[in-house]
Residue frames relative to the residue before (quaternion, step in Angstrom):
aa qw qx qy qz dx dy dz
X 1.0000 0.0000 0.0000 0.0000 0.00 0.00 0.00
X 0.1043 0.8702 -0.4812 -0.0192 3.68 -0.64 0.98
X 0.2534 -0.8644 0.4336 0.0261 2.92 -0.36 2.03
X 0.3175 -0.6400 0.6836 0.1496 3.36 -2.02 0.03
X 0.3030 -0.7576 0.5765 -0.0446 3.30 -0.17 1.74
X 0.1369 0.8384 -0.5266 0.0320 3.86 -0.91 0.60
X 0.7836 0.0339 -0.1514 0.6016 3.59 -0.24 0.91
X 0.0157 -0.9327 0.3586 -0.0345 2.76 1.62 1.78
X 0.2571 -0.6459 0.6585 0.2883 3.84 0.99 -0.95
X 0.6794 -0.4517 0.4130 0.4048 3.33 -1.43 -1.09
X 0.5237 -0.7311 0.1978 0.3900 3.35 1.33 1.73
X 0.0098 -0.6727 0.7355 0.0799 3.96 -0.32 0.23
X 0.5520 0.4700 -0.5464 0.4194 4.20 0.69 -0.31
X 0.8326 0.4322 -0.2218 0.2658 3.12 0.47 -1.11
X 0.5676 0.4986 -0.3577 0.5489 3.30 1.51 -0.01
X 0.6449 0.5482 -0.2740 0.4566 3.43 1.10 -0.54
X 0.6652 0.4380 -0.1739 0.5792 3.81 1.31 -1.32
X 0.4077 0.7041 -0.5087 0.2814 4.01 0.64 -0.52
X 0.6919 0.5737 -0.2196 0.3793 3.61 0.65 -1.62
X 0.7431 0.6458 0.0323 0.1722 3.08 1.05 -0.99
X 0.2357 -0.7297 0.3946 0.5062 2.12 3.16 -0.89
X 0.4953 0.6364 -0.4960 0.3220 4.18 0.55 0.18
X 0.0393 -0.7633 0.6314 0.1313 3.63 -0.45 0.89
X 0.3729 -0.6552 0.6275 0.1945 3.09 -1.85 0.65
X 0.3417 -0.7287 0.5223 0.2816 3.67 -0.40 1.71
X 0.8022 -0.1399 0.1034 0.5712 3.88 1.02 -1.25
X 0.3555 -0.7363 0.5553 0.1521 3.21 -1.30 0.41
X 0.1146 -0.7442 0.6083 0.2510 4.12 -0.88 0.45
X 0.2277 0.6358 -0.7260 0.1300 3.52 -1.27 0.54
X 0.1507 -0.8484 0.5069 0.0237 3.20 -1.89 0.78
X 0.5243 0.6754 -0.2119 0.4733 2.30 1.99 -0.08
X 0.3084 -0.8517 0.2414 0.3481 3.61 0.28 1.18
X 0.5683 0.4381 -0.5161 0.4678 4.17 0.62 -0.14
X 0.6553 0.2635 -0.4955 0.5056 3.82 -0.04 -0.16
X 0.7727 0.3510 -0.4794 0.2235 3.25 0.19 0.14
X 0.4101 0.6210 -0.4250 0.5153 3.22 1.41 0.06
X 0.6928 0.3678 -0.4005 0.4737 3.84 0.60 -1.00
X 0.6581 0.4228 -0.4000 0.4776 3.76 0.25 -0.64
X 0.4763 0.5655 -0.4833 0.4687 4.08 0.53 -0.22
X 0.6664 0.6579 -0.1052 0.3346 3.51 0.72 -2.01
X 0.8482 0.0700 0.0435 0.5233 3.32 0.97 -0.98
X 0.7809 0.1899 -0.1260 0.5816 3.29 1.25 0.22
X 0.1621 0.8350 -0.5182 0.0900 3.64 0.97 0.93
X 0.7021 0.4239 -0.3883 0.4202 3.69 0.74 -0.12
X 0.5425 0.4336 -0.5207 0.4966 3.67 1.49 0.80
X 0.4124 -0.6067 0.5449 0.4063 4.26 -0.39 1.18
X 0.1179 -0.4870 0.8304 0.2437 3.31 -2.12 -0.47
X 0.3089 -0.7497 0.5848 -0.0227 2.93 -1.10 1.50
X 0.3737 -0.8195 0.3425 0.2672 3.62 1.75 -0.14
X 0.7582 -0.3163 -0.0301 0.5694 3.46 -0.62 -0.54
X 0.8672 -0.3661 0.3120 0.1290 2.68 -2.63 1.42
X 0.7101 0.5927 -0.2881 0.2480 3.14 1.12 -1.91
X 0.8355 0.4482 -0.0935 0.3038 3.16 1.17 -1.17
X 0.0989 0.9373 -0.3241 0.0820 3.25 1.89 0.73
X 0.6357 0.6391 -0.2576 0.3479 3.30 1.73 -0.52
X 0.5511 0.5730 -0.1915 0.5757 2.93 1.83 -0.44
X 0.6383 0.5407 -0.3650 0.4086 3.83 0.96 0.00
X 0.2243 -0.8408 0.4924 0.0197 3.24 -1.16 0.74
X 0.2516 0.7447 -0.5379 0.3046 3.47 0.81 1.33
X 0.6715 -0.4036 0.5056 0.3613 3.04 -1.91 0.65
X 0.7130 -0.4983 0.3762 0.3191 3.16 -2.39 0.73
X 0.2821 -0.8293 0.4694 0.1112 3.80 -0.90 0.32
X 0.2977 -0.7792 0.4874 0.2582 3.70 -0.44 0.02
X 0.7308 0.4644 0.0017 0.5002 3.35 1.62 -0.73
X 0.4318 0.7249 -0.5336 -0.0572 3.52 -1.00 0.45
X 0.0340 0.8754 -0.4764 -0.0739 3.20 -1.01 0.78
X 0.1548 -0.7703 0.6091 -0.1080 3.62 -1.34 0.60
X 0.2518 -0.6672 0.6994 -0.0487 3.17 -1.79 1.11
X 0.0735 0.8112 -0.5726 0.0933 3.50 1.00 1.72
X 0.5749 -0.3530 0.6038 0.4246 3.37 -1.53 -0.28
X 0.2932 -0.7004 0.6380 0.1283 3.54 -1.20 1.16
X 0.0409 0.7921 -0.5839 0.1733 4.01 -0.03 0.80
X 0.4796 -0.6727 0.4250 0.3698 3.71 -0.74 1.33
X 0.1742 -0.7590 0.6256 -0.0471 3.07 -1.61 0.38
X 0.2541 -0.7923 0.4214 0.3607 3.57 -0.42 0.33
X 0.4718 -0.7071 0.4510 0.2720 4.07 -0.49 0.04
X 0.5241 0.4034 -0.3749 0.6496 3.71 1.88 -0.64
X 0.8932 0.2111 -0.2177 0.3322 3.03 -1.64 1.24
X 0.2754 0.8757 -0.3670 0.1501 2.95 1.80 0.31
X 0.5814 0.6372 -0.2647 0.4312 3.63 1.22 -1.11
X 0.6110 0.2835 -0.3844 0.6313 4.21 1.31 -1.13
X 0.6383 0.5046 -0.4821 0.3249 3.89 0.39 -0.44
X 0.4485 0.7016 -0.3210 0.4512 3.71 1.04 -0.10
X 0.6731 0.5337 -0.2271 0.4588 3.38 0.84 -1.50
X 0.9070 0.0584 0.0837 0.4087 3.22 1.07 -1.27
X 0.0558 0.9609 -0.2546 -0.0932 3.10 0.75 1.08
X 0.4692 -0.7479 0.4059 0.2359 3.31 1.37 0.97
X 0.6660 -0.5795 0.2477 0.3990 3.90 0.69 0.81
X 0.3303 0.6010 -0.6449 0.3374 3.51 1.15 0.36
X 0.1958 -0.6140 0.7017 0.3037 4.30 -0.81 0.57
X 0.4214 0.5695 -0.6186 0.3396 3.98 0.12 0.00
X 0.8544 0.2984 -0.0950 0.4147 2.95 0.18 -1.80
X 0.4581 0.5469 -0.4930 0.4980 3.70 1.16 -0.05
X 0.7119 0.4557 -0.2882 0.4499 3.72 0.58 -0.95
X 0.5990 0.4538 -0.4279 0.5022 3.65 1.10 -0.30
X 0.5988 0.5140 -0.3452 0.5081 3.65 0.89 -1.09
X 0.9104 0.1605 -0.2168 0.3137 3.79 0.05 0.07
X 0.1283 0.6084 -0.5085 0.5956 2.64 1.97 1.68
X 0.5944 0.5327 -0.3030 0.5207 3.64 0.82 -1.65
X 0.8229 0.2880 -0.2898 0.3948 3.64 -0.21 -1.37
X 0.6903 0.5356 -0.2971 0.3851 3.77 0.40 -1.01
X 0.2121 -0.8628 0.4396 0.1318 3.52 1.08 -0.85
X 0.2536 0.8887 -0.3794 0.0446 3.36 1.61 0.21
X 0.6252 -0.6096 0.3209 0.3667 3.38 -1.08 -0.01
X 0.5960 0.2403 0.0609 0.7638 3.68 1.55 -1.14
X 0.0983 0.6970 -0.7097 -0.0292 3.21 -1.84 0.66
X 0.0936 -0.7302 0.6742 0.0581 3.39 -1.32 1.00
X 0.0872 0.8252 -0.5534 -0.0724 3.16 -1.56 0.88
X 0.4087 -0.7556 0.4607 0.2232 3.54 -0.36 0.68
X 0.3144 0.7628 -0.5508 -0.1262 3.33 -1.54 0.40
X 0.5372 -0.5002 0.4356 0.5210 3.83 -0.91 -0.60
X 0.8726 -0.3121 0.2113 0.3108 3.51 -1.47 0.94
X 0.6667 0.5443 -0.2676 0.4331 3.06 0.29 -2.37
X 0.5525 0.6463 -0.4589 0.2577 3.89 0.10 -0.52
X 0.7644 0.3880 -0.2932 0.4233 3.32 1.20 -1.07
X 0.6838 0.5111 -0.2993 0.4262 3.25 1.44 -0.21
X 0.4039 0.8624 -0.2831 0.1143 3.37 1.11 0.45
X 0.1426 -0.9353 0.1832 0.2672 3.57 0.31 0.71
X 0.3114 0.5592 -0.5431 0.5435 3.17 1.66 1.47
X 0.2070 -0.7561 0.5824 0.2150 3.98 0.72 -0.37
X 0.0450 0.8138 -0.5112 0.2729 2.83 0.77 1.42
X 0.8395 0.2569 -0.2861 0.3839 3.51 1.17 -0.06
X 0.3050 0.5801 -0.5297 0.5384 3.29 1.78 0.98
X 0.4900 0.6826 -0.4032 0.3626 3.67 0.83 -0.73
X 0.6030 0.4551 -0.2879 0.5885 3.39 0.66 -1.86
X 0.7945 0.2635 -0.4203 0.3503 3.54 -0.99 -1.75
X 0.6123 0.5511 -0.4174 0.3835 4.41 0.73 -0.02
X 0.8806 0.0837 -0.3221 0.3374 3.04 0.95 -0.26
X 0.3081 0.5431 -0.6875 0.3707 3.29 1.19 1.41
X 0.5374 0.6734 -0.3663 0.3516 3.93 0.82 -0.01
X 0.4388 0.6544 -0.2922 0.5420 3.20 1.93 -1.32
X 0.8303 0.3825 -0.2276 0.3353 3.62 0.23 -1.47
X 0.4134 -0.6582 0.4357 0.4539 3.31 1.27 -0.37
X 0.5105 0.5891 -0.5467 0.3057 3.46 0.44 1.22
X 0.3312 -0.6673 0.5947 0.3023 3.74 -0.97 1.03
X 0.0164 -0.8886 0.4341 -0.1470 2.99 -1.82 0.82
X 0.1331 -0.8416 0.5233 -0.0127 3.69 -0.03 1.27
X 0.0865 -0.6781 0.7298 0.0063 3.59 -1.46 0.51
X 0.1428 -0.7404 0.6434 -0.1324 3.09 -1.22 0.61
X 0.2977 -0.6655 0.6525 0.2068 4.16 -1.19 0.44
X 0.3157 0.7807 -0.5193 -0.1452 2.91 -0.84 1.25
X 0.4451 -0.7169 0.3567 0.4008 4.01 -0.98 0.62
X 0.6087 -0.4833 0.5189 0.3559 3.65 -1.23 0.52
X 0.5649 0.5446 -0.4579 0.4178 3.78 0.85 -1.28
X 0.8294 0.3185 -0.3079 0.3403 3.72 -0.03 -1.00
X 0.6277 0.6075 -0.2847 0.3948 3.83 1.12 0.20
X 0.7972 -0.3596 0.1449 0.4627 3.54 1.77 0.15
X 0.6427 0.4384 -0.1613 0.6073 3.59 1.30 -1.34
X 0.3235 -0.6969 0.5717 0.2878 3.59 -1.20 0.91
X 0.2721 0.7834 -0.4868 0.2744 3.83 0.14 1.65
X 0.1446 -0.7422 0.6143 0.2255 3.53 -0.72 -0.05
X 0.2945 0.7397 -0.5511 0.2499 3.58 0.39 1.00
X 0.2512 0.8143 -0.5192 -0.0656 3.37 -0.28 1.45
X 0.1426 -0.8879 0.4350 0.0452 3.31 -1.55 0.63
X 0.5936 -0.5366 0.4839 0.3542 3.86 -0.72 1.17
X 0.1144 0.6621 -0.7371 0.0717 3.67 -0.81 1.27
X 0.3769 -0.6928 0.6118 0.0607 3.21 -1.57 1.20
X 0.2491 0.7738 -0.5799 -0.0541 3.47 -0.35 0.09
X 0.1705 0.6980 -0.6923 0.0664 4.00 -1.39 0.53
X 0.3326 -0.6631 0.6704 0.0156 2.90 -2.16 0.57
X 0.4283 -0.7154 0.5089 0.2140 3.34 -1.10 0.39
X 0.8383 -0.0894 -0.1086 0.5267 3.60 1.68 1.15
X 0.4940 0.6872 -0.2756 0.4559 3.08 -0.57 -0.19
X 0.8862 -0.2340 0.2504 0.3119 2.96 -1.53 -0.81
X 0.3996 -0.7025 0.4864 0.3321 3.60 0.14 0.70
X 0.4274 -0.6971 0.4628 0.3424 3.35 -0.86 1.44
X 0.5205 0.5981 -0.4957 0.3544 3.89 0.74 -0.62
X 0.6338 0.5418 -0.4197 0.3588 3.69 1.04 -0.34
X 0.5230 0.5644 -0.3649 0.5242 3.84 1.83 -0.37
X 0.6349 0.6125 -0.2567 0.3948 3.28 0.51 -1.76
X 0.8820 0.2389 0.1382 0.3821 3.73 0.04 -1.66
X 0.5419 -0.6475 0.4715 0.2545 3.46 -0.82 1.04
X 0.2358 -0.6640 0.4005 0.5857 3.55 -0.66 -0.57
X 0.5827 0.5524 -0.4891 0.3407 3.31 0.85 -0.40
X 0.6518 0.4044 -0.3938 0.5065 3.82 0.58 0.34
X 0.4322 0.5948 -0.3723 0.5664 3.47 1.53 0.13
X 0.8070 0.2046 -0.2262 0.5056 3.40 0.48 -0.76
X 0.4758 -0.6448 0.3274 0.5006 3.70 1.13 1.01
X 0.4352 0.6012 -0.6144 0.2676 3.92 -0.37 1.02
X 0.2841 -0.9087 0.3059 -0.0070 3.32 0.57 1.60
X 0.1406 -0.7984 0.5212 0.2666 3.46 0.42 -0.24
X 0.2381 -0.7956 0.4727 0.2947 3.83 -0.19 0.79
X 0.5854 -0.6145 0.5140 0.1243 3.13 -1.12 1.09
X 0.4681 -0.6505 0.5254 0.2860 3.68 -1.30 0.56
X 0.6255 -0.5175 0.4122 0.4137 3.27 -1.64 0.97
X 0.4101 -0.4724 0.6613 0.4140 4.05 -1.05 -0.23
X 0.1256 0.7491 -0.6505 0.0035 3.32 -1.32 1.10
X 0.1596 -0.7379 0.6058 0.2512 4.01 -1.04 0.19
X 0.1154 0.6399 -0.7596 -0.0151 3.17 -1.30 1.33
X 0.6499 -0.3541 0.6136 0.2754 2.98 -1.71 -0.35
X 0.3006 0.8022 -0.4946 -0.1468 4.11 -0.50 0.48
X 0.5791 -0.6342 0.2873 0.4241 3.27 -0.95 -0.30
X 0.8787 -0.1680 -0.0250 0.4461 3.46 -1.45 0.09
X 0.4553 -0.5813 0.5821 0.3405 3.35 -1.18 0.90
X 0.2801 0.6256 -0.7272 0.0369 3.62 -1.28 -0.19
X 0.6637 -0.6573 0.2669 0.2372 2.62 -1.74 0.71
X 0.2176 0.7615 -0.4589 0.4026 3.49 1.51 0.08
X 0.7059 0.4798 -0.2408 0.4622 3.17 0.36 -2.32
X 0.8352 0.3312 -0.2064 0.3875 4.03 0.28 -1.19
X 0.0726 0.8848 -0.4206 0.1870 3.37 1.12 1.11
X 0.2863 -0.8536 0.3674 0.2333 3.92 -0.01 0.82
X 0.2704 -0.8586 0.3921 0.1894 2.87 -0.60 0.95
X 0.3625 -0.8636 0.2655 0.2285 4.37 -0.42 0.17
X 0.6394 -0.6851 -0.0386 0.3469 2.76 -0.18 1.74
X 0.4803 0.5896 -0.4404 0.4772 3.41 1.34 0.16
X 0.2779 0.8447 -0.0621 0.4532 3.35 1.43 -0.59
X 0.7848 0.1147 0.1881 0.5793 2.83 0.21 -1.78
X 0.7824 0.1231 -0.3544 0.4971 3.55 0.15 0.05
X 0.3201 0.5725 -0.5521 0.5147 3.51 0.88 1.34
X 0.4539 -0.8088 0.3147 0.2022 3.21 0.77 -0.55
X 0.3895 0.7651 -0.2949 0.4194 3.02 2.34 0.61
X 0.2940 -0.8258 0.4809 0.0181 2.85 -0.86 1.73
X 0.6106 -0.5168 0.4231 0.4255 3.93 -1.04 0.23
X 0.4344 -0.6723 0.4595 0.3849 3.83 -0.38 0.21
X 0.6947 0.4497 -0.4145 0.3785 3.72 0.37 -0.82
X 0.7995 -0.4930 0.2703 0.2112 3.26 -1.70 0.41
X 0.5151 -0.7294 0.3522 0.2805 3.52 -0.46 0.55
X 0.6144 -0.5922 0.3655 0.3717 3.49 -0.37 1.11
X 0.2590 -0.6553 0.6549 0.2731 3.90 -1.07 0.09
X 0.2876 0.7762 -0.4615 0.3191 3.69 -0.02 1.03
X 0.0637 0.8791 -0.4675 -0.0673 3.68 1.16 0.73
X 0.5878 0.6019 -0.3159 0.4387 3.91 1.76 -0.60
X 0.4629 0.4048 -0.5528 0.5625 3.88 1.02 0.76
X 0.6511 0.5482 -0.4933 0.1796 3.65 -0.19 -0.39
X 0.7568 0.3205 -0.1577 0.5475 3.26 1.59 -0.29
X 0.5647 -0.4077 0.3746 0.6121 3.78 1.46 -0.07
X 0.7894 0.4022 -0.4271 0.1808 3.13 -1.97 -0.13
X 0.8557 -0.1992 0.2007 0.4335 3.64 -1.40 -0.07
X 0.4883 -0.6440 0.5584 0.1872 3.62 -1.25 0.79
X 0.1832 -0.8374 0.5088 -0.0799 3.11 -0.60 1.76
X 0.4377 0.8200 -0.2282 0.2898 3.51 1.07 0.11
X 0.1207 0.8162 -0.5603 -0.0725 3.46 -1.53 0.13
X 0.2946 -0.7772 0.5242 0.1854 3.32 -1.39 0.07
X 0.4372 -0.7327 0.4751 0.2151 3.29 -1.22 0.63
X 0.0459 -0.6580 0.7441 0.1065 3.46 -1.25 -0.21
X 0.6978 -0.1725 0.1554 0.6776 3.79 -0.79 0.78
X 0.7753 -0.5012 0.1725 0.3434 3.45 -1.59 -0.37
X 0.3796 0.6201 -0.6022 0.3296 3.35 0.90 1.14
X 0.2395 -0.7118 0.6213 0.2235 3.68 -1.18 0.38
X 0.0805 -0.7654 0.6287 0.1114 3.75 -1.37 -0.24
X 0.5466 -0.4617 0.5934 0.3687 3.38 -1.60 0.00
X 0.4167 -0.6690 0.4987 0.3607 3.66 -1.22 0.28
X 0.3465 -0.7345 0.3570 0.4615 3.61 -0.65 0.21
X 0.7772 -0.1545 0.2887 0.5373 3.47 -1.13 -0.71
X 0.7153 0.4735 -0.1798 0.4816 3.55 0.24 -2.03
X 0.7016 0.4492 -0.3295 0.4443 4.07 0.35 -0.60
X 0.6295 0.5253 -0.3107 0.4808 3.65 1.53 -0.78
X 0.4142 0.6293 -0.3267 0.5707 3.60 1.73 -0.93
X 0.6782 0.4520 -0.3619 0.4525 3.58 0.11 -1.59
X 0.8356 0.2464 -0.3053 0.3845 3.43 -0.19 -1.47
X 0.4658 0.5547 -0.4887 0.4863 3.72 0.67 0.11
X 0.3526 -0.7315 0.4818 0.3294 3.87 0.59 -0.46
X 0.2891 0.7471 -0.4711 0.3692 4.14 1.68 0.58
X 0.7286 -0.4089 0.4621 0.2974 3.32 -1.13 0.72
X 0.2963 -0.6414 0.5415 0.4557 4.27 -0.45 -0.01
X 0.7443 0.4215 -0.1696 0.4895 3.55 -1.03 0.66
X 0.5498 0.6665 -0.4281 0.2650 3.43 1.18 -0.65
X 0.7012 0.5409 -0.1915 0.4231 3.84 1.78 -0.49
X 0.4904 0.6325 -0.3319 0.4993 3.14 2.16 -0.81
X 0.1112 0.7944 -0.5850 0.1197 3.88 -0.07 1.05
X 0.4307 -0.5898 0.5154 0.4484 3.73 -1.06 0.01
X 0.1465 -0.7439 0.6324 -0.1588 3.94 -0.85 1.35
X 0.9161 -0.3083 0.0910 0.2399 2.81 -0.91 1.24
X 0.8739 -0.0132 -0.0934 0.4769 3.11 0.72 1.70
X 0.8361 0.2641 0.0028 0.4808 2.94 1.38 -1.58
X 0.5371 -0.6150 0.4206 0.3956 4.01 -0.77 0.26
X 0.6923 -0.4337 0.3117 0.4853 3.49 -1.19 1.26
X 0.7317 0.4723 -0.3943 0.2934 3.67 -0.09 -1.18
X 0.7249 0.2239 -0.3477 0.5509 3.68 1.14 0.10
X 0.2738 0.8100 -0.4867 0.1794 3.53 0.55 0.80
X 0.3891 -0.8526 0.3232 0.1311 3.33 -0.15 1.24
X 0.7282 -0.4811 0.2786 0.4007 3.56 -0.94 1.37
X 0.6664 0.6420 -0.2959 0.2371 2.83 -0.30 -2.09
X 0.7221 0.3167 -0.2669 0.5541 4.04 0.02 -1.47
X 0.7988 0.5657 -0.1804 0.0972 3.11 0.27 -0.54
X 0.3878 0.6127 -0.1069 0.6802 2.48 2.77 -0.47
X 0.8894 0.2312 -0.2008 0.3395 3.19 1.03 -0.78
X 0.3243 0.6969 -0.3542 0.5326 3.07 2.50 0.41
X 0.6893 0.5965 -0.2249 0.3443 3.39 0.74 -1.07
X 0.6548 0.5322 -0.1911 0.5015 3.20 1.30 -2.00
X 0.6978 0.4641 -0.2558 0.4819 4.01 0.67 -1.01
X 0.6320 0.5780 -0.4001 0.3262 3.86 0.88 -0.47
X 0.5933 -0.4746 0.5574 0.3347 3.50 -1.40 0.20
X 0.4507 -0.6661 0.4873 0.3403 4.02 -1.00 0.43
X 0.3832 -0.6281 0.5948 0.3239 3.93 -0.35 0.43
X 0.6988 0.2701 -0.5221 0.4075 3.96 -0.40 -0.26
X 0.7235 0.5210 -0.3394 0.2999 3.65 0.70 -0.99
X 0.4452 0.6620 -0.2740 0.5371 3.69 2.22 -0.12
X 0.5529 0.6379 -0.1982 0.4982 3.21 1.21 -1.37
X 0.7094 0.4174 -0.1885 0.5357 3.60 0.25 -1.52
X 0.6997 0.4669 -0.3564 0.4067 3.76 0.38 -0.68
X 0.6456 0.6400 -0.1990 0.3662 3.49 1.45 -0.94
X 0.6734 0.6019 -0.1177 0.4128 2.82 1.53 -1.39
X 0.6556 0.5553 -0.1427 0.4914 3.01 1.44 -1.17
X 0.5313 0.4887 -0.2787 0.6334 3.78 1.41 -0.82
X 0.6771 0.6114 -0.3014 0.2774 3.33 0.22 -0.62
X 0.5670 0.4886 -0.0681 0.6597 3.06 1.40 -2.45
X 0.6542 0.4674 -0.4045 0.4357 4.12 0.50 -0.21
X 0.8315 0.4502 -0.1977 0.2587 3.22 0.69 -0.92
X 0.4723 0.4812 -0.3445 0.6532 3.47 2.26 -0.02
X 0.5391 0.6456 -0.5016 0.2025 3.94 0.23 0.15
């Protein structure tokens, strides 16, 4: 499977899709630490940088693209001249190179609030992956039920241009045939040390069982919408900041996978900061995993 990766961050697809034998043909980011981390560990996949200019890339055919764009209204009439030019909406830049790329599968990632928008900016999108003729399911899913002790949920989109209905990736059947598994109350505690014990993966059977890690859910209300890790843990009645590596952990990244050499200096003095805020903005890697697996287990039927 050879993907295009766009508003890559510090790729959780690709750490998540590697196993799998998935190659990443290229990757956009502009932001310079993810791009240093994706240099770091994956220097024979270019960054091609910004999104806008996709017309101007030259990469082999693909089967795959995926992305966590901003969701910005849009209109659906006239979608096809709006295509040509998408005036910096990244929705519609990401729809326009659906149009040009023609891929087989598409995943896209976002934060809740999308469905509650009151531009319906994201009926827009799932219209015009319809425009192109591509079928398509979406679905909410939480990191908590996929291995990492987080509450980080997010609106994945997946479709294809045949085949297998993407609801067949997206959705058990037993939740096809409405047998829900109920779902845990939302709670905020406070837990203790991350280790890697605690961030134990979980398999995708696992996971769309709906089996969750036992320990307590992080207090961290600033994942529910993106950005920087806001968080801490206790130990009797001291508290702390999380570190870097525990934000890796609950992110499901290798430890270290952020500790990179950066401007000048060697990984071992690589500063927090990007990394807190590389970490907080990424996609989760088991919940990437599970999406893979499932495309995958579709695509040999």
């Amino acid at each position: 499977m050879n993907y295009i990766s766009v508003c890559s961050g510090i790729e959780a697809a690709t750490a998540a899709w590697h196993p799998l034998g998935w190659n990443p043909v290229a990757f956009s980011e502009i932001e310079k630490f993810p791009s240093a981390v994706l240099a770091h560990h994956y220097p024979d996949a270019p960054n091609l940088g910004d999104m806008t200019k996709f017309n101007e890339w030259n990469t082999e055919p693909i089967d795959l693209l995926v992305g966590g764009t901003p969701c910005q209204s849009f209109s659906v009439a006239g979608l096809r001249k709006g295509l040509q030019d998408p005036r910096g909406n990244l929705a519609l830049t990401f729809l326009a190179m659906v149009d040009r790329f023609r891929p087989k599968w598409v995943v896209w990632e976002n934060v809740p609030g999308v469905l509650s928008d009151k531009g319906n900016a994201f009926g827009q999108f799932l219209a015009g992956l319809g425009e192109l003729r591509y079928q398509y399911a979406y679905r909410v899913l939480d990191a908590q039920h996929f291995g990492v002790p987080q509450r980080r949920r997010r609106v994945f989109v997946v479709a294809n241009s045949g085949g297998v209905h993407p609801a067949e990736v997206l959705f058990e059947p037993e939740s096809l045939c409405r047998d829900l598994t109920p779902s845990r109350e939302a709670r905020e505690d406070v837990a203790g040390t991350v280790t890697r014990r605690t961030c134990r993966s979980l398999g995708a059977d696992d996971a769309a069982n709906g089996h969750m890690i036992p320990q307590a859910s992080l207090r961290l209300k600033a994942r529910q919408e993106g950005g920087g890790f806001e968080g801490a843990v206790a130990k009797g009645m001291q508290v702390r900041r999380l570190t870097p590596t525990e934000c890796e952990r609950l992110q499901g990244f290798p430890d270290g996978f952020t500790r990179i050499p950066w401007r000048g200096k060697d990984q071992d003095q690589c500063p927090d900061g990007p990394r807190y805020k590389a970490l907080g903005n990424s996609m989760a890697v088991p919940v990437m995993r599970w999406i893979g697996e499932r495309i995958q287990q579709a695509t040999k039927q």
